[in-house]
KOLLUMDO-81042 format. One line per 5 residues: number of its first residue (from 1); their letters; for each residue y, z, x of N, C-alpha, C, O. Coordinates in steps of 0.001 Angstrom, whole numbers. Atoms other than C-alpha are relative to their C-alpha. Example, Ala and Ser with C-alpha at 12.3 -4.5 7.8 and 13.67 -1.06 7.14 Angstrom:
1> AS> -1190/0/890/-4500/7800/12300/1200/0/900/1181/665/1936 ~ -1190/-60/-820/-1060/7140/13670/1090/730/-770/2198/899/-261 .
***
This chain:
1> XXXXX> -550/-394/1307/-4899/21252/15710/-964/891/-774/-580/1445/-1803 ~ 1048/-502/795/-8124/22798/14591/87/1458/-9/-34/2150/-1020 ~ -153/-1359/-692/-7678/26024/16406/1042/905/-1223/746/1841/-1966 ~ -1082/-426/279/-4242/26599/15096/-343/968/-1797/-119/2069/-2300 ~ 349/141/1267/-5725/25833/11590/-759/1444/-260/-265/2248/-1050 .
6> XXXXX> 1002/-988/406/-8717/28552/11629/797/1320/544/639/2380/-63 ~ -559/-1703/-9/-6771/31533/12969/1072/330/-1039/1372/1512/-1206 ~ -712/86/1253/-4387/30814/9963/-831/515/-1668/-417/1041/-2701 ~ 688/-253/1155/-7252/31076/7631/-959/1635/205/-1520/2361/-616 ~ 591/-971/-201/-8633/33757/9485/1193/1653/-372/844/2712/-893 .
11> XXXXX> -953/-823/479/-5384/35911/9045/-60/283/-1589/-248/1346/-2180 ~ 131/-706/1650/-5381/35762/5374/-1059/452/-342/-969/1323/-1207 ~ 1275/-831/-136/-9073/36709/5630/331/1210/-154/194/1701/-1274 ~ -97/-1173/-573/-8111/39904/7152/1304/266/-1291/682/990/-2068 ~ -666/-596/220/-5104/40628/5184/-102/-139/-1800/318/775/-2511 .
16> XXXXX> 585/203/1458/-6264/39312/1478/-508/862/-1002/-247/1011/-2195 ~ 952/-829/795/-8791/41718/745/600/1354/2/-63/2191/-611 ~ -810/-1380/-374/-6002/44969/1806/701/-206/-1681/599/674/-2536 ~ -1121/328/1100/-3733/43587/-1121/-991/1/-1535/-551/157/-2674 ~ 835/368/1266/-6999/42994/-3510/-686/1783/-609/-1113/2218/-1678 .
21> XXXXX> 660/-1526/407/-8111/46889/-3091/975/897/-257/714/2065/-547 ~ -931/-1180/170/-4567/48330/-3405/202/-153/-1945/84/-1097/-2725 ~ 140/-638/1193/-4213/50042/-6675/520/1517/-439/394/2557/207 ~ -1322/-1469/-179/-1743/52832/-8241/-995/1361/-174/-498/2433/-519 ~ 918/-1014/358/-4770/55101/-8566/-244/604/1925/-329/1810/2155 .
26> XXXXX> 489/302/-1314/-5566/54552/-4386/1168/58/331/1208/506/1477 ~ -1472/-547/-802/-1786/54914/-3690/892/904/-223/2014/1074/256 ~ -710/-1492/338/-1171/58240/-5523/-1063/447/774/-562/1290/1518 ~ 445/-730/-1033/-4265/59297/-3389/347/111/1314/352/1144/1984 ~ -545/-59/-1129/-2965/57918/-465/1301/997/186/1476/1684/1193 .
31> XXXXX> -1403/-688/-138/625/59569/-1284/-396/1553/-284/566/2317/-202 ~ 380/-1477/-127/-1219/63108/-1715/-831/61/1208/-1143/1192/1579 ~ 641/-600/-1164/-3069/62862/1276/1159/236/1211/1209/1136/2049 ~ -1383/-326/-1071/223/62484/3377/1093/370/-876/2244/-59/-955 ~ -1243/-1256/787/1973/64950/1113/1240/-895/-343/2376/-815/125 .
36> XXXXX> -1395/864/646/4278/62611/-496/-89/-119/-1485/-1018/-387/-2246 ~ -68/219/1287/6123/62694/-3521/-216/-1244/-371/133/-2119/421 ~ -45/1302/276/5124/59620/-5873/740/-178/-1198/458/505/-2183 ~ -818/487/1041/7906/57832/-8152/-1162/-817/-552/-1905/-1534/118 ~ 1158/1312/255/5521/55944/-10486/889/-407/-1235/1297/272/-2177 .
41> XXXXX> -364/654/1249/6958/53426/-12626/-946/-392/-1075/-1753/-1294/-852 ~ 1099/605/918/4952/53125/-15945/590/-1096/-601/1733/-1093/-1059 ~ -120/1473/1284/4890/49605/-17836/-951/-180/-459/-2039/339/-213 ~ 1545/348/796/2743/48116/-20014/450/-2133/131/1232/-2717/881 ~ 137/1158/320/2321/44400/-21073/950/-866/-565/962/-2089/-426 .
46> XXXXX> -1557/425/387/5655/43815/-22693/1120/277/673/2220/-4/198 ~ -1125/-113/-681/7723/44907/-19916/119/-1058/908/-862/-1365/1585 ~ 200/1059/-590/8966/42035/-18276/1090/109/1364/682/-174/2490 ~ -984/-698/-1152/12201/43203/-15962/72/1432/563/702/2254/-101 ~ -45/-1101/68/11890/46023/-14612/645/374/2200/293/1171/3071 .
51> XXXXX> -547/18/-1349/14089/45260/-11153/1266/1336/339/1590/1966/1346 ~ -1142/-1058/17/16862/47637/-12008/-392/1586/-276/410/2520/-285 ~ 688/-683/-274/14437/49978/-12221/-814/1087/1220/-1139/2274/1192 ~ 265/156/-464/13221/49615/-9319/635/708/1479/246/1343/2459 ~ -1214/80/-421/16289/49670/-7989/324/1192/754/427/1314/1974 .
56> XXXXX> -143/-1227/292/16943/53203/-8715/-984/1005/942/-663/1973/1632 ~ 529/-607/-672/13800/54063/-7402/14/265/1434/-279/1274/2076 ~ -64/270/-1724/14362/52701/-3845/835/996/634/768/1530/1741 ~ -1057/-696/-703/17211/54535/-3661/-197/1689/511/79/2208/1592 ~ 402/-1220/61/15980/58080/-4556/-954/127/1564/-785/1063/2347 .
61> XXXXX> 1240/-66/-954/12901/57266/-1830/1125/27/1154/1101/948/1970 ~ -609/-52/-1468/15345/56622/845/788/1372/-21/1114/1831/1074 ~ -613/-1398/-50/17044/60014/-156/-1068/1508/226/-839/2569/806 ~ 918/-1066/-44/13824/62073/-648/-924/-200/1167/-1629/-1192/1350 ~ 811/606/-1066/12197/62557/2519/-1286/554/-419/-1602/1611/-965 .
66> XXXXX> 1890/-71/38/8152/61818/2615/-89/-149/-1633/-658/651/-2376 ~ 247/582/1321/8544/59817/-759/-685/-1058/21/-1154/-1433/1095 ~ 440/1602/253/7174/56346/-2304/65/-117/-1526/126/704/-2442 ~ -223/636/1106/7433/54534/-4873/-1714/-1280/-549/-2413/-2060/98 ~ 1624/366/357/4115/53308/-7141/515/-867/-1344/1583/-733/-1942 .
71> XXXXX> 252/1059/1373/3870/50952/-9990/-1306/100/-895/-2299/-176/-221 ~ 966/-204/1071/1412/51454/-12786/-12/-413/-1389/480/259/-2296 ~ 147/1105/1320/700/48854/-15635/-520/770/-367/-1152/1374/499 ~ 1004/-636/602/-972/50839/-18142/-636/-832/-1259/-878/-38/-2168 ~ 342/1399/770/-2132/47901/-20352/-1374/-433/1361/-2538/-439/963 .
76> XXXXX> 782/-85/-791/-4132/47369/-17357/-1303/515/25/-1157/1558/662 ~ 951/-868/422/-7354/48681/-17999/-1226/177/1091/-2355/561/787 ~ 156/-973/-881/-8178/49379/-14333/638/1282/198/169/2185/891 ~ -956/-1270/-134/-5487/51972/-14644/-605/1484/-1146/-473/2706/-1086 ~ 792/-921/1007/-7481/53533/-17645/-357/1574/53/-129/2448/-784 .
81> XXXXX> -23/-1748/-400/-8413/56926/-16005/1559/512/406/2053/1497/-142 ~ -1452/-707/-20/-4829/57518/-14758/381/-10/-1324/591/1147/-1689 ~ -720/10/1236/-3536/56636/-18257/-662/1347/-932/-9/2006/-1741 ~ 716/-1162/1040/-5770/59270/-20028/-52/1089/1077/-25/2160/473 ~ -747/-1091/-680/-5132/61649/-17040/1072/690/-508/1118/1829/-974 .
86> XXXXX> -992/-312/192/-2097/61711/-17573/955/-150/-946/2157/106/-882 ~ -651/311/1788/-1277/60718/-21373/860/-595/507/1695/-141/1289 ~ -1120/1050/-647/583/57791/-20674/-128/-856/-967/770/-1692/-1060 ~ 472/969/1322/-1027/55920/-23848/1068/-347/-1109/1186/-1390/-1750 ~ -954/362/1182/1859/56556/-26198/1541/508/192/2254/966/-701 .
91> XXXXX> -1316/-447/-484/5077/57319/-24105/606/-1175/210/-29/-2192/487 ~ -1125/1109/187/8077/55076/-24196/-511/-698/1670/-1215/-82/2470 ~ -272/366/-962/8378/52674/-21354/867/-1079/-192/1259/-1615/-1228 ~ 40/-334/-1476/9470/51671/-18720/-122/1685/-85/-42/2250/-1176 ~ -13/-1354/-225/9206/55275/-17622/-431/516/1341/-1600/304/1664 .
96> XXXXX> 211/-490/-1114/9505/57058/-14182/-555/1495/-75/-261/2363/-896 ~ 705/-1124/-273/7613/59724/-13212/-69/891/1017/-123/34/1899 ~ -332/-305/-1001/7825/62113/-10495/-1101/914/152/-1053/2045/-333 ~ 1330/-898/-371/4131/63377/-9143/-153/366/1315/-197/-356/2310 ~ 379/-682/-1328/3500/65975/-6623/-674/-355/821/-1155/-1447/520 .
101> XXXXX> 1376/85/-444/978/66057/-3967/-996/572/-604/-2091/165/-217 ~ 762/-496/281/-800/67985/-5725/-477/-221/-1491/-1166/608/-2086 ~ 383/543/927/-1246/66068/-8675/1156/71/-1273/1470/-680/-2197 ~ -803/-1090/1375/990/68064/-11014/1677/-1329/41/2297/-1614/1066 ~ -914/475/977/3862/65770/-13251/1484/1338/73/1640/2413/-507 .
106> XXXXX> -756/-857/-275/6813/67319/-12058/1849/-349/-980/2745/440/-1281 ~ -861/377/1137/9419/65462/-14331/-173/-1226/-262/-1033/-1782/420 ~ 367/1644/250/9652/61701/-15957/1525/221/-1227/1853/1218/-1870 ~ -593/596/530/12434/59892/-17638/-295/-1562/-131/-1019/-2396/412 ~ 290/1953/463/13168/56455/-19637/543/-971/1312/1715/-704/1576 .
111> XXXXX> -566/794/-630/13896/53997/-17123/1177/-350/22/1573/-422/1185 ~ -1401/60/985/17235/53332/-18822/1034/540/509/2067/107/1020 ~ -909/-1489/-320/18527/56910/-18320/22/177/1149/898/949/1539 ~ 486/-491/-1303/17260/57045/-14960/1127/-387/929/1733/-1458/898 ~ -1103/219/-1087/19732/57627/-11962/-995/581/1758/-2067/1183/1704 .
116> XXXXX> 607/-306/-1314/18577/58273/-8030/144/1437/-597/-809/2081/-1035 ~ -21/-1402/-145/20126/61575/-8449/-668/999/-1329/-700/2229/-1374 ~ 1072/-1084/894/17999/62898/-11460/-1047/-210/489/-1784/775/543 ~ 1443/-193/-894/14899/61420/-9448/64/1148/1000/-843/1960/1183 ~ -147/-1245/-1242/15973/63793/-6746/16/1196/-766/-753/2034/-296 .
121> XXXXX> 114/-1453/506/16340/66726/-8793/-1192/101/-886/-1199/1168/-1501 ~ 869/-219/367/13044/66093/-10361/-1304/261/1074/-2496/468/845 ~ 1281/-495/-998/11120/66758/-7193/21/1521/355/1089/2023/705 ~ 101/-1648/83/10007/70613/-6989/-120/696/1319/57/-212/2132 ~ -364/-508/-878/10092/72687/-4273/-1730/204/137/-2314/-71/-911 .
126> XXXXX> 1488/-301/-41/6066/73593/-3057/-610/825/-1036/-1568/570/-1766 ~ -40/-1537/1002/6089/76788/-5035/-66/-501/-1613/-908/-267/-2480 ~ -239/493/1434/7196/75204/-8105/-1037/-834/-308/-1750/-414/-1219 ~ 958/513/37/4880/72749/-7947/-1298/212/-276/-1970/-424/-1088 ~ 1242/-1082/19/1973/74970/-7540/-6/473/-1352/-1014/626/-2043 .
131> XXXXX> -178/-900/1095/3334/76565/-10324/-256/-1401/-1500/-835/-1031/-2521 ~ 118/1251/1157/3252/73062/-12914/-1174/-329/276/-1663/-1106/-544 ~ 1313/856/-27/3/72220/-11622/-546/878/-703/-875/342/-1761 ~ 464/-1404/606/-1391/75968/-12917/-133/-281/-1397/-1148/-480/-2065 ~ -589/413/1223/416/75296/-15897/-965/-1096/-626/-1851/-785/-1422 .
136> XXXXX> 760/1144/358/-1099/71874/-16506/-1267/331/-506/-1742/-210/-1505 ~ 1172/-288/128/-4273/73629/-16283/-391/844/-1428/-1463/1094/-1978 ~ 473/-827/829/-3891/75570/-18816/199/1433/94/-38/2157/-873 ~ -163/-1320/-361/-3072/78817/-17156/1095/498/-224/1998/-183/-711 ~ -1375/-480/234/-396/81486/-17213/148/500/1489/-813/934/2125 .
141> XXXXX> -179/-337/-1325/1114/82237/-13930/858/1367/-54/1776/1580/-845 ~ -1132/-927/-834/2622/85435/-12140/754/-34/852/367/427/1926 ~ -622/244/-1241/5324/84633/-10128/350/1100/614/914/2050/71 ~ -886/-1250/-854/6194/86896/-7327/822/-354/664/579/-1391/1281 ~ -873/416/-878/8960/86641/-5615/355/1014/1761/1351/1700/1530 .
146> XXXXX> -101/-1159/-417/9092/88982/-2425/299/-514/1802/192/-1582/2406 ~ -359/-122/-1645/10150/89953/1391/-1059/428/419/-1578/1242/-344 ~ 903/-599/-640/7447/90694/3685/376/1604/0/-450/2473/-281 ~ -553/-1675/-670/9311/94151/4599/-245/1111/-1402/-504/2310/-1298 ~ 249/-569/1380/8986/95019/458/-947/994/92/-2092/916/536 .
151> XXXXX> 1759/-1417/-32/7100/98745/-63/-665/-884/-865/-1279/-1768/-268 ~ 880/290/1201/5485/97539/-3414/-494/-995/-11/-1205/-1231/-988 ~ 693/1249/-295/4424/94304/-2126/-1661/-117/-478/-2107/-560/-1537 ~ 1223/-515/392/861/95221/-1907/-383/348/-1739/-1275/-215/-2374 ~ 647/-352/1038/832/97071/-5254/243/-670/-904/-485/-541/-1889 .
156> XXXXX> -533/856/1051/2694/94582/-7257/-1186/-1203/410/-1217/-1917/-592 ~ 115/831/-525/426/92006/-5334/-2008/538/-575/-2802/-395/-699 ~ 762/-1204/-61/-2643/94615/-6004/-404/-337/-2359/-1459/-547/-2957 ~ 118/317/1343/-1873/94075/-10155/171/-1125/-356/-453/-1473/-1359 ~ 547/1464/845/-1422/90570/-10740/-1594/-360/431/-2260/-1164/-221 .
161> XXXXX> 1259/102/-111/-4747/90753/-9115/-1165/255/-957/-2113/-528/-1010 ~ 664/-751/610/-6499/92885/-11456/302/-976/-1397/-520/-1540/-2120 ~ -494/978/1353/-4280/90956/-14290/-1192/-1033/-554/-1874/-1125/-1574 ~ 802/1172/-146/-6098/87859/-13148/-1438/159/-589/-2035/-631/-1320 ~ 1897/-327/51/-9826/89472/-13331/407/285/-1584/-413/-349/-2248 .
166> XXXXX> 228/-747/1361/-8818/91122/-17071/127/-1506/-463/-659/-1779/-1370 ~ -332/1664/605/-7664/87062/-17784/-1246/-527/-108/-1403/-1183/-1138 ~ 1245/1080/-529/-11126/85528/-16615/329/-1141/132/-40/-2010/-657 ~ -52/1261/-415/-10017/82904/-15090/1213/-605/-651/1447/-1744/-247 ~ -893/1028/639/-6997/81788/-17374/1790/544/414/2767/726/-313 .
171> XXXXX> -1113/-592/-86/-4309/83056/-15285/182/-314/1814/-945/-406/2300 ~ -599/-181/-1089/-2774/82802/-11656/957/817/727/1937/1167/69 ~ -1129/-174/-313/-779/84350/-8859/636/-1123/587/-65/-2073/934 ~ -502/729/-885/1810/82469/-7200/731/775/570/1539/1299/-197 ~ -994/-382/-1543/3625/84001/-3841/906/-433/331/741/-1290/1199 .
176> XXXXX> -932/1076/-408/6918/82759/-3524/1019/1110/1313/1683/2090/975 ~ -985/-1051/-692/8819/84550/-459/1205/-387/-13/1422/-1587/-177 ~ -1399/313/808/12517/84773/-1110/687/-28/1548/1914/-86/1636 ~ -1267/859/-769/13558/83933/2525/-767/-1577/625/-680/-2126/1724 ~ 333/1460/-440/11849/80593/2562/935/-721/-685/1122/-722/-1902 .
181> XXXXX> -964/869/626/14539/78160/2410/-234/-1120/-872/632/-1877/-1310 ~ 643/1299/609/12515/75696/727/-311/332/-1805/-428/-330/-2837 ~ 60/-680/1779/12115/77847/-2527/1391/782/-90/1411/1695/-916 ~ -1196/-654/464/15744/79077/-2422/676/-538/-1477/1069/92/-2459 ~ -216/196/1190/16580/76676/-4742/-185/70/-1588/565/1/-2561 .
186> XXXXX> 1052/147/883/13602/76818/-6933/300/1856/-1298/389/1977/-2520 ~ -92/-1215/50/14052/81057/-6962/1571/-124/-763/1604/474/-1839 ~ -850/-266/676/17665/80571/-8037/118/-546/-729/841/118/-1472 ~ 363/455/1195/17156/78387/-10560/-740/668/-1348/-557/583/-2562 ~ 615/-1116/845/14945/80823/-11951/465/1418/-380/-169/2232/-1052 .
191> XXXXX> -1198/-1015/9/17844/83408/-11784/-1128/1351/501/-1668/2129/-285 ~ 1218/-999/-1127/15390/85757/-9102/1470/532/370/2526/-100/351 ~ -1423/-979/-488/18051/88606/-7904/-407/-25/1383/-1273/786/1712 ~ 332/179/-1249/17837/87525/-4299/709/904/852/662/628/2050 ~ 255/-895/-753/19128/90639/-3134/-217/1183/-700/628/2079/-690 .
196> XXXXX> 1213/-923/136/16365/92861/-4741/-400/234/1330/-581/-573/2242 ~ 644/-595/-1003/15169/95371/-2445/-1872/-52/-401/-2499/-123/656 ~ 1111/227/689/11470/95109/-4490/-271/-1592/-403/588/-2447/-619 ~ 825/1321/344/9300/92087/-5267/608/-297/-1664/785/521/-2566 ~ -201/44/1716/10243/90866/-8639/-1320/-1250/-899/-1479/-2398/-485 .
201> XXXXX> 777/528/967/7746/89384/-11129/-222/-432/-914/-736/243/-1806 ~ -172/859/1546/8064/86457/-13791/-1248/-614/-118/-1921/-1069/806 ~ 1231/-369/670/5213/86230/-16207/224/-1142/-414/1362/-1024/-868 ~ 78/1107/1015/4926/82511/-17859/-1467/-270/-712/-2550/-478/-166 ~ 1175/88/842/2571/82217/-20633/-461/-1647/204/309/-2540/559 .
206> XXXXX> 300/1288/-74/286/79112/-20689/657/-1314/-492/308/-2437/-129 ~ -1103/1019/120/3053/77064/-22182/1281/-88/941/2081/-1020/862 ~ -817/408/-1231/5257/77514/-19204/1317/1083/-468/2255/1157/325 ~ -1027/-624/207/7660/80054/-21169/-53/991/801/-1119/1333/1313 ~ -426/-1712/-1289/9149/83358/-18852/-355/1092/-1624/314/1423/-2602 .
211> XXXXX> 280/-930/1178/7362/85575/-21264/696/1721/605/664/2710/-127 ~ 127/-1127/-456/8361/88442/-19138/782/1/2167/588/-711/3153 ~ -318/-287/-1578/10180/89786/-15656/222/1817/451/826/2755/-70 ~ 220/-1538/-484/9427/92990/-13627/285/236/1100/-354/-397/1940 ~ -350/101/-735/11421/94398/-11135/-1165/844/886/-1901/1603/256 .
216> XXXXX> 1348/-1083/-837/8766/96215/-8187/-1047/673/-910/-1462/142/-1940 ~ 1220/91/491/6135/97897/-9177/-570/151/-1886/-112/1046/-2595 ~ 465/667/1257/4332/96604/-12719/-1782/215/-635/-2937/-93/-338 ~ 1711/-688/939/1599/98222/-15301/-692/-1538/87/27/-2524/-81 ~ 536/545/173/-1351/95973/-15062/-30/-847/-1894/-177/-2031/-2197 .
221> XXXXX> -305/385/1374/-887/95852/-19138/562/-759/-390/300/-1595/-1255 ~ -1275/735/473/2326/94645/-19069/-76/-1620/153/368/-2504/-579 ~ 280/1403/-344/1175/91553/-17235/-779/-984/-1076/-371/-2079/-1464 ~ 899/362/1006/-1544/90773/-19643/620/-231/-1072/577/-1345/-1593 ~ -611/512/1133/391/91070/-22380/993/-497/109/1115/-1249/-857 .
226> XXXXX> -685/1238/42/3267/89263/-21432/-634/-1703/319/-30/-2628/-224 ~ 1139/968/-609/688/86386/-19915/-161/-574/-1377/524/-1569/-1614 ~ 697/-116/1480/-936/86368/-23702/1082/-369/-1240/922/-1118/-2203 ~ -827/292/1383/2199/86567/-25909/1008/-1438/195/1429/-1694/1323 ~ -949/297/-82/4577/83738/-27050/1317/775/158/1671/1849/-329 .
231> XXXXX> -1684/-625/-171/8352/84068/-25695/596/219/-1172/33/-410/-2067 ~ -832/-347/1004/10836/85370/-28292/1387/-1831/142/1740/-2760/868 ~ -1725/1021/-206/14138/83183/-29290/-563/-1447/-464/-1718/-1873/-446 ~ 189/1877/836/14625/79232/-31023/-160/-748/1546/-764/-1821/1562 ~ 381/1197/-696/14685/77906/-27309/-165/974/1013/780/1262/1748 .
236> XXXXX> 877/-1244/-1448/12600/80628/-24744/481/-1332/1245/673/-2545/1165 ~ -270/203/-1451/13391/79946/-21126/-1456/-446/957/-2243/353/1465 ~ 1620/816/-294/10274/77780/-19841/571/-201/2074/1667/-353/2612 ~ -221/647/-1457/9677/77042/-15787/482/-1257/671/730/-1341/1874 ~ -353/682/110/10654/73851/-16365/1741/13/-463/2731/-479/78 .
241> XXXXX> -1275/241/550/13551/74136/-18172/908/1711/195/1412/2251/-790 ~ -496/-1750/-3/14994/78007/-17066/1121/452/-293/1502/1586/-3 ~ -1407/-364/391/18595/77426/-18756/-66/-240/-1287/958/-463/-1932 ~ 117/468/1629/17358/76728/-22154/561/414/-627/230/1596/-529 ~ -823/-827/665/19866/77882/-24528/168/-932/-1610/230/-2154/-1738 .
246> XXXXX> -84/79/1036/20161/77952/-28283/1722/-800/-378/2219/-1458/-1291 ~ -1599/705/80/23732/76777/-27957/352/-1004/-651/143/-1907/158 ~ -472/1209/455/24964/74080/-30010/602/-960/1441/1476/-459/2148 ~ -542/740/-1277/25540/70985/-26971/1625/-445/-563/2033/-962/-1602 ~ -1889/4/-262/29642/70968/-26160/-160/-1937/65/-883/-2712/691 .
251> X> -483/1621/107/30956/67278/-27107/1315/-472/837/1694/-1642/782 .
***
């Protein structure tokens, strides 16, 4: 009987200390090292159900392939650096979140509101992504959109370069080619004229607004100063949000 006994105690040995080091900080790294989107549910200390929640999330994960699903107490005060990462200190919860591999906050809703199919449409396409992490940073991005076969490739490719150097540092390109099926969506969302014979070029200022779009080739100037200026209009057209409209909402 003794035997039986110690390989019993020896199992939870081994499997005890896996469960004592996991942590939503160590399983958004894990979920960026194998390129997976992470659903993170935020709670704090007063959330006490949060199954239907949960729920929601499971579902989205089994729809989004190379997903997971994370949990993050922020009351917790091992969680402390994610929470001030990612300003999480004074946002409603429950609250889902939807983080890239690449770190970048790609959308979040109340728990409440939350359906599988808005988790799914809050995961970004690579491109896009790239493009919110930039953002995050603080930067203004150049999107290009273009065909390998494009003449002006180069020279359009040639001035957000130069853009970049007149920026010092507070500016990006991003490369999006318009027959990767993986940014088709992303590109028409962004209303990109996908059959342009020329590269086309949307300018978002460090708040994420489309300060600016240029069909082929583009004055180094123009970049800069669209980069630099706020968008015009009561609700500018942001990368995030690229249907923004002043419209009174239809009842």
């Amino acid at each position: 009987m003794l035997m039986p006994r110690i390989s019993i105690i020896f199992l939870f040995a081994a499997i005890l200390p896996l469960n004592l080091l996991a942590s939503p900080a160590k399983d958004l790294k894990m979920a960026a090292t194998k390129g997976q989107v992470a659903f993170v549910l935020v709670t704090d200390g007063t959330i006490n159900n949060v199954s239907s929640a949960k729920s929601v999330i499971q579902s989205a994960v089994k729809e989004v392939k190379n997903s997971v699903m994370v949990e993050l107490n922020r009351s917790d005060k091992d969680n402390a650096d994610l929470v001030t990462q990612y300003r999480l200190s004074t946002i409603p919860v429950p609250m889902i979140l939807a983080i890239s591999p690449n770190g970048a906050i790609s959308g979040g809703i109340p728990a409440d509101k939350a359906t599988a199919d808005i988790l799914i449409k809050m995961v970004p396409s690579p491109k896009k992504a790239e493009i919110i992490k930039a953002l995050s940073e603080g930067n203004a991005v150049f999107i290009t959109a273009y065909r390998k076969n494009m003449k002006s490739v180069e020279t359009v490719n040639s001035a957000c370069g130069v853009a970049c150097q007149q920026m010092a540092g507070k500016s990006v390109q991003v490369k999006v080619n318009m027959d990767d099926p993986a940014e088709t969506g992303f590109l028409t969302e962004m209303k990109v004229n996908m059959a342009s014979t020329e590269p086309v070029t949307l300018v978002a200022n460090a708040q994420g607004q489309i300060a600016g779009t240029y069909m082929g080739a583009v004055q180094v100037s123009d970049l800069v100063t669209a980069a630099t200026k706020k968008a015009g209009g009561c609700c500018p057209k942001t990368v995030s949000n690229p249907n923004a409209s002043c419209a009174p909402t239809k009842k």
